[in-house]
MARBA-3410 file (N, C-alpha, C, O; in Angstrom, 1 decimal):
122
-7.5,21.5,7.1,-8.5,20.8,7.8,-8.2,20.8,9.3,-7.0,20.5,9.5 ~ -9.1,21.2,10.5,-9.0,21.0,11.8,-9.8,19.9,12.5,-10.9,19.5,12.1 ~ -9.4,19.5,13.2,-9.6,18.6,14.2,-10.0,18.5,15.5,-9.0,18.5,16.2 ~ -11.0,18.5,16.2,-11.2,18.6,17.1,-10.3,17.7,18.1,-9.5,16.8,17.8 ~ -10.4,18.3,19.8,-9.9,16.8,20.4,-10.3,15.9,20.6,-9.5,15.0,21.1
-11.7,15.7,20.4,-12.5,14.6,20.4,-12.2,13.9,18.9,-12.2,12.7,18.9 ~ -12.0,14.6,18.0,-11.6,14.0,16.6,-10.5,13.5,16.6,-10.1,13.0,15.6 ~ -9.8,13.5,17.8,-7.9,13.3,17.7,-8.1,12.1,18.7,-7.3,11.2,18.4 ~ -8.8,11.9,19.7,-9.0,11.1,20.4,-9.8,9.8,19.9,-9.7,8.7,20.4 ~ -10.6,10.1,19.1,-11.5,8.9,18.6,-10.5,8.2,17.4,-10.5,7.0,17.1
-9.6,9.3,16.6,-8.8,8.7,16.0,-7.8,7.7,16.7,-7.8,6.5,16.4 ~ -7.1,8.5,17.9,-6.0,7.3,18.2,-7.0,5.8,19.1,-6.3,4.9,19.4 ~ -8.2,5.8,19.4,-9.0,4.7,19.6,-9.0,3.8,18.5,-9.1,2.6,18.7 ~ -8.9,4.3,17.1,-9.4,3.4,16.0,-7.8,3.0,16.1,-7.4,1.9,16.5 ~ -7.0,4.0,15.8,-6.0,2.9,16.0,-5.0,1.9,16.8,-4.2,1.0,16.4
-5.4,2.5,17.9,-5.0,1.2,18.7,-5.9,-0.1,18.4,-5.4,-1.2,18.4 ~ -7.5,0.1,18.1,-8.1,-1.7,18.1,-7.5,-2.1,16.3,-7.5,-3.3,15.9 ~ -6.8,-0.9,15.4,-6.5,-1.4,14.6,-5.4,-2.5,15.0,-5.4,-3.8,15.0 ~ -4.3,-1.4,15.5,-3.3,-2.3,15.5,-3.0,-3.7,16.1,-2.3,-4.7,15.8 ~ -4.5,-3.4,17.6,-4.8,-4.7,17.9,-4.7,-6.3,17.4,-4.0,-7.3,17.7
-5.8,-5.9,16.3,-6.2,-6.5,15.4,-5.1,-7.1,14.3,-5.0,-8.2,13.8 ~ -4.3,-6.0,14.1,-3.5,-6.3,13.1,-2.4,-7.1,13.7,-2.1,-8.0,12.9 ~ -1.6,-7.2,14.7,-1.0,-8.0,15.8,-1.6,-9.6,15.5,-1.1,-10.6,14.9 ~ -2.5,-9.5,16.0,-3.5,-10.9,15.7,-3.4,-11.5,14.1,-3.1,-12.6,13.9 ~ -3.6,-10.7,13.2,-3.4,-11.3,12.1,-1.8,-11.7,12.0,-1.4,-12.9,11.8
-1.1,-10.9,12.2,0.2,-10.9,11.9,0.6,-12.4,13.4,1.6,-13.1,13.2 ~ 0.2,-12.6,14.0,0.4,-13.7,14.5,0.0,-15.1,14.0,-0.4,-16.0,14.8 ~ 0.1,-15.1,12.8,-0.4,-16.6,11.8,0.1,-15.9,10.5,0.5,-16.8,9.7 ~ 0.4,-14.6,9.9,1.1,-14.6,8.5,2.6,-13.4,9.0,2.6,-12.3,9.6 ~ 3.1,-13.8,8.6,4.6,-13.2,8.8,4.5,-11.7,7.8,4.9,-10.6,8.2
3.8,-12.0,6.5,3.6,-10.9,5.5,2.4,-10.7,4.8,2.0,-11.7,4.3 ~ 1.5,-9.6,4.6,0.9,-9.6,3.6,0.6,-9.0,2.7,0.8,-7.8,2.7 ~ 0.0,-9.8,1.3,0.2,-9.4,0.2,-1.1,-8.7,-0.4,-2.2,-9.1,-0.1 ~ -1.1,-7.5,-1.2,-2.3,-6.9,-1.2,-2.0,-5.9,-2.6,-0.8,-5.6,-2.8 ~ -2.9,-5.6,-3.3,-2.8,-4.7,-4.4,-2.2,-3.5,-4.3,-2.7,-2.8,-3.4
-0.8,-2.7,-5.2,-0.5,-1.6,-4.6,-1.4,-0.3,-4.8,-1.3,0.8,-4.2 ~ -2.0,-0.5,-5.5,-3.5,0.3,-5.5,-4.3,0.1,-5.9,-4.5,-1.1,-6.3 ~ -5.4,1.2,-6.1,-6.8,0.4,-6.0,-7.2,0.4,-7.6,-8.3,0.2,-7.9 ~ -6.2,0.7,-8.6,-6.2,0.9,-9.9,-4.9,1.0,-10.4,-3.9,1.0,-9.8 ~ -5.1,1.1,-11.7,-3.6,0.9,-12.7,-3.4,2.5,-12.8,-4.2,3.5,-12.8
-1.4,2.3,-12.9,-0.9,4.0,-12.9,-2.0,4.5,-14.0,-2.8,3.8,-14.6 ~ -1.7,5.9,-14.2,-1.9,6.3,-15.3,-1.4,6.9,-16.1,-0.5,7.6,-15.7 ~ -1.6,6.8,-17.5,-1.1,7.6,-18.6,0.3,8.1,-18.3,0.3,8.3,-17.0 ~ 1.4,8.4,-18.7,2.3,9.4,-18.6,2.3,10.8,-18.8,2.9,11.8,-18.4 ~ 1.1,10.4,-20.0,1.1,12.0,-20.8,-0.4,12.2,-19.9,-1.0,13.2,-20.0
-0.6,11.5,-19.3,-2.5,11.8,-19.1,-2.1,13.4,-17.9,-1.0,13.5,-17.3 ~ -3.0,14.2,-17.9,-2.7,15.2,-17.4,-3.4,14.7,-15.7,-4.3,13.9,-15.5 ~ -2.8,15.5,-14.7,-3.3,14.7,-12.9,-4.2,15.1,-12.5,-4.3,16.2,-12.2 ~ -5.1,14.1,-12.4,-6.1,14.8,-11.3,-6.2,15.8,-10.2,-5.2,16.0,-9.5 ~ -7.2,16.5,-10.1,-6.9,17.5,-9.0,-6.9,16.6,-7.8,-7.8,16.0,-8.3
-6.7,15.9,-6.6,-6.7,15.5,-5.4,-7.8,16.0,-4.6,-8.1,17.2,-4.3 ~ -8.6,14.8,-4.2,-9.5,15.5,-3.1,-8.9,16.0,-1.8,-8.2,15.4,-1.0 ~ -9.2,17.1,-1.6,-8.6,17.8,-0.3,-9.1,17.1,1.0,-8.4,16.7,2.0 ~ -10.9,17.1,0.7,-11.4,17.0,1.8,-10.9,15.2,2.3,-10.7,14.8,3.5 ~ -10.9,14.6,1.2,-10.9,13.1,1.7,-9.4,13.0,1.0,-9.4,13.5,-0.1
-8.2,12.6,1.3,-7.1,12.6,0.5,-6.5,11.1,0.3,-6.0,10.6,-0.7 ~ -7.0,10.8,1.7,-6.9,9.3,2.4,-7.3,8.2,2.0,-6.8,7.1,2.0 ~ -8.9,8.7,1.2,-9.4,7.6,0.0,-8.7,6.9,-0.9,-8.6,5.7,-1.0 ~ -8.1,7.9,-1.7,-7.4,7.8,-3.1,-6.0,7.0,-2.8,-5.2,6.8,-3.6 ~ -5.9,6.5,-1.3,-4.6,5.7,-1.0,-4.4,4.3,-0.8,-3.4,3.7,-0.7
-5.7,4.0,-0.6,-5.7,2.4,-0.1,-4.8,1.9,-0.8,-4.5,2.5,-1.9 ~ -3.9,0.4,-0.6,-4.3,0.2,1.0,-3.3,1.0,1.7,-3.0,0.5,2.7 ~ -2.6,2.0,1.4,-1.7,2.5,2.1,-2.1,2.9,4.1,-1.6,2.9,5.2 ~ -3.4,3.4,3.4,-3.9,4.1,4.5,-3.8,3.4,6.1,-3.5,4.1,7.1 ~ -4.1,1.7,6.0,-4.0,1.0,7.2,-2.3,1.3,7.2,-2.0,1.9,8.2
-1.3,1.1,6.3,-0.1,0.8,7.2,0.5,2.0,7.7,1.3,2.2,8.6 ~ -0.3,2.8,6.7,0.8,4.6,7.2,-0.1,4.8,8.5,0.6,4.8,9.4 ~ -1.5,4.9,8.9,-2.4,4.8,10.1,-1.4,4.0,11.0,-0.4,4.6,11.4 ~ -1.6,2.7,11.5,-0.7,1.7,12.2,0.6,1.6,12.1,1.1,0.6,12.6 ~ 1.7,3.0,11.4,3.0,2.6,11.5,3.5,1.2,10.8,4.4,0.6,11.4
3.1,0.7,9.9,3.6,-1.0,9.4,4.6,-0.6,8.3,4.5,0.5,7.8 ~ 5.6,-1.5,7.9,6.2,-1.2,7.2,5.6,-1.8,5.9,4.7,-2.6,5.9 ~ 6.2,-1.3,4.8,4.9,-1.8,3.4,5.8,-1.7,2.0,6.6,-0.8,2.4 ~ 6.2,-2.0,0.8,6.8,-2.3,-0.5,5.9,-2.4,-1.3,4.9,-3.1,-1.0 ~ 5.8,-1.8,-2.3,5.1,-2.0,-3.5,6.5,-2.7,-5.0,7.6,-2.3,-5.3
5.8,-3.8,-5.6,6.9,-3.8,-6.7,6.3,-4.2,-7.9,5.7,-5.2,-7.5 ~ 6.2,-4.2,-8.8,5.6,-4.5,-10.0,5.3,-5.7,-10.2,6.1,-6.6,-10.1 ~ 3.8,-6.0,-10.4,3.9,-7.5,-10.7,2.6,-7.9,-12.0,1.7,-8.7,-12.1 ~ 3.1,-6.8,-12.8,2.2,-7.2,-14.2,1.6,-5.8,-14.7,1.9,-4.8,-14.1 ~ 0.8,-5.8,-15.8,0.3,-5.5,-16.4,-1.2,-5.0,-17.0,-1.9,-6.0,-17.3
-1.9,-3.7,-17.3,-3.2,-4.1,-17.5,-3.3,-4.1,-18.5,-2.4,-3.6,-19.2 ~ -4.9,-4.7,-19.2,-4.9,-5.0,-20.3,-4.5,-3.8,-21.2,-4.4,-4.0,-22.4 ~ -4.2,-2.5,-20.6,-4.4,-1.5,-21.6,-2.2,-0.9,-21.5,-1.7,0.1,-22.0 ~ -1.5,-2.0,-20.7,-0.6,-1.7,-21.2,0.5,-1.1,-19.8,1.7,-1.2,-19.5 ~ -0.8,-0.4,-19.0,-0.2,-0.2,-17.7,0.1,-0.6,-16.6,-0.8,-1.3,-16.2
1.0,-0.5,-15.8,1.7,-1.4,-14.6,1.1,-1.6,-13.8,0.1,-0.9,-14.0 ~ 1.1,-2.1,-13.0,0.5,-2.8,-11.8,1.4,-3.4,-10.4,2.2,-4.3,-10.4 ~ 1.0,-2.9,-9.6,2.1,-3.1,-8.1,1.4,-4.5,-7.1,0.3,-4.8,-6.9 ~ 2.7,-5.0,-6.7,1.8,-5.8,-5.6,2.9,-5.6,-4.0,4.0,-5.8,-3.5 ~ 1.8,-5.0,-3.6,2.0,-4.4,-2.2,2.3,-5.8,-0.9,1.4,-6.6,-0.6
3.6,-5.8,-0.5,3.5,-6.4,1.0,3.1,-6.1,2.2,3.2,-7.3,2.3 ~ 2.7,-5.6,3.3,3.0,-5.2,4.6,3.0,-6.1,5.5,2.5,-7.2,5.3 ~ 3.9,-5.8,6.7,4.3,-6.6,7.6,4.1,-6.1,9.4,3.4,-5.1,9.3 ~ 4.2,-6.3,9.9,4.2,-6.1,11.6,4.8,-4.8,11.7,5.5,-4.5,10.7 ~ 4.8,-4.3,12.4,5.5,-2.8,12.8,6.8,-3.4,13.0,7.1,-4.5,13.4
7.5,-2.5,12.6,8.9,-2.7,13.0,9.6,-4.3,12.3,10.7,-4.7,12.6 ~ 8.9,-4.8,11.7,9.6,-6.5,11.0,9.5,-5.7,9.6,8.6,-6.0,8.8 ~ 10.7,-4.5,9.2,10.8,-4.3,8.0,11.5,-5.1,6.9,11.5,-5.1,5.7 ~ 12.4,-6.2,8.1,13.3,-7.2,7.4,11.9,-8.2,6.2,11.7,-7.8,5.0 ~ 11.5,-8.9,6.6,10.2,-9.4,6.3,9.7,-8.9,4.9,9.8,-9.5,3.9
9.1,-7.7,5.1,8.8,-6.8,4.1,9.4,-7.0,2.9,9.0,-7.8,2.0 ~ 10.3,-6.5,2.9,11.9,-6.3,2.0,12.1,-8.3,1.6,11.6,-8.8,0.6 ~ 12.6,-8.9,2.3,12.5,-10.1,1.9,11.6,-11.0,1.0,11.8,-11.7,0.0 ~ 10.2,-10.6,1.9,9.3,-11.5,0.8,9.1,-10.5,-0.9,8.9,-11.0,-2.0 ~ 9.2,-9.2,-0.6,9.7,-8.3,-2.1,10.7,-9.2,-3.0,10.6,-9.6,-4.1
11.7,-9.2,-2.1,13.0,-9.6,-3.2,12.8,-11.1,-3.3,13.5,-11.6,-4.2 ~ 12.1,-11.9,-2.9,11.5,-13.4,-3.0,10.8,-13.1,-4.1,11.3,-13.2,-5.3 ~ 9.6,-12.6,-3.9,8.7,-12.0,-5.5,9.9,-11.9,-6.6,10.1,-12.7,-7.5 ~ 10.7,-10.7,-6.3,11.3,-10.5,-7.5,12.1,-11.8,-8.1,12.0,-12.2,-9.2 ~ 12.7,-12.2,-7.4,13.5,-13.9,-7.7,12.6,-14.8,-8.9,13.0,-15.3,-9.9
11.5,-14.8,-8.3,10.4,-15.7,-8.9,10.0,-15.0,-10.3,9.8,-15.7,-11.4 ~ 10.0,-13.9,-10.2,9.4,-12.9,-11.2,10.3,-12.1,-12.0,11.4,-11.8,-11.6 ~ 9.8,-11.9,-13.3,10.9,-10.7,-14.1,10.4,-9.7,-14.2,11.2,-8.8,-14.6 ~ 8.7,-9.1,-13.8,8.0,-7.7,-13.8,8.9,-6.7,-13.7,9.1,-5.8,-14.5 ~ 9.7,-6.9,-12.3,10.7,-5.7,-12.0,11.7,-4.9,-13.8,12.1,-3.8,-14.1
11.7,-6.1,-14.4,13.0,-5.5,-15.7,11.8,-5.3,-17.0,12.1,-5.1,-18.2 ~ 10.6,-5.2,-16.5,9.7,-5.1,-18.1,9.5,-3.7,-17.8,9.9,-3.2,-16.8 ~ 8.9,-2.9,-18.9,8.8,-1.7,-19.6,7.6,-1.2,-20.1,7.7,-0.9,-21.2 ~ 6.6,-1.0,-19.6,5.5,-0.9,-20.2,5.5,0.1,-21.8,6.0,1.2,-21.6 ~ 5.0,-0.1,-23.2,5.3,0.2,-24.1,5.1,1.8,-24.1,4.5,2.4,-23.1
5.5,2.2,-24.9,5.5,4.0,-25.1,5.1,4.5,-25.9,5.9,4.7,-26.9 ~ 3.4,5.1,-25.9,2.6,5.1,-26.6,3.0,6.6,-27.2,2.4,7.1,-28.1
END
């Protein structure tokens, strides 16, 4: 995929009013907590989707704001769907406050036993 410079330049615009923005939030929560994706893993045996080429970025949320904006980010288990498969709950934090990150993770885990469960093996 190519890019124009006008495509490279409108990009780094979005992300500076991102990070703007995100500055501002992060100025009232130290961390936030968000799904680590936008669906449950799948299958082990299930065979992988092909990847959209053109759009790749879709299939990532919410990754896409912190890898865009540089934020530091954890995914760690925190349950189950009904059908047996795991489920992540994502932190991210301020650029560079990776301590944060990592903390409120291992806080979760304290609280939680998800980290030591096993989803069955079908």
């Amino acid at each position: 995929m190519e890019f124009s410079t006008g495509d490279y330049l409108q990009v780094q615009r979005v992300q500076t009013l991102l990070q703007r923005k995100l500055d501002e939030l992060f100025d009232r929560f130290d961390v936030i907590a968000a799904p680590g994706q936008d669906s449950t893993a799948i299958p082990f045996a299930a065979p992988p989707e092909s990847e959209d080429r053109e759009f790749p970025i879709d299939n990532r949320q919410p990754d896409a704001i912190s890898s865009l904006c540089g934020l530091p980010a954890i995914t760690v288990p925190c349950g189950f769907s009904d059908a047996g498969l795991p489920l992540g709950v994502q932190f991210l934090g301020r650029a560079l406050n990776d301590h944060a990150v990592i903390a409120a993770a291992k806080l979760f885990q304290t609280h939680t036993d998800w980290h030591t469960k096993r989803p069955p093996i079908a």
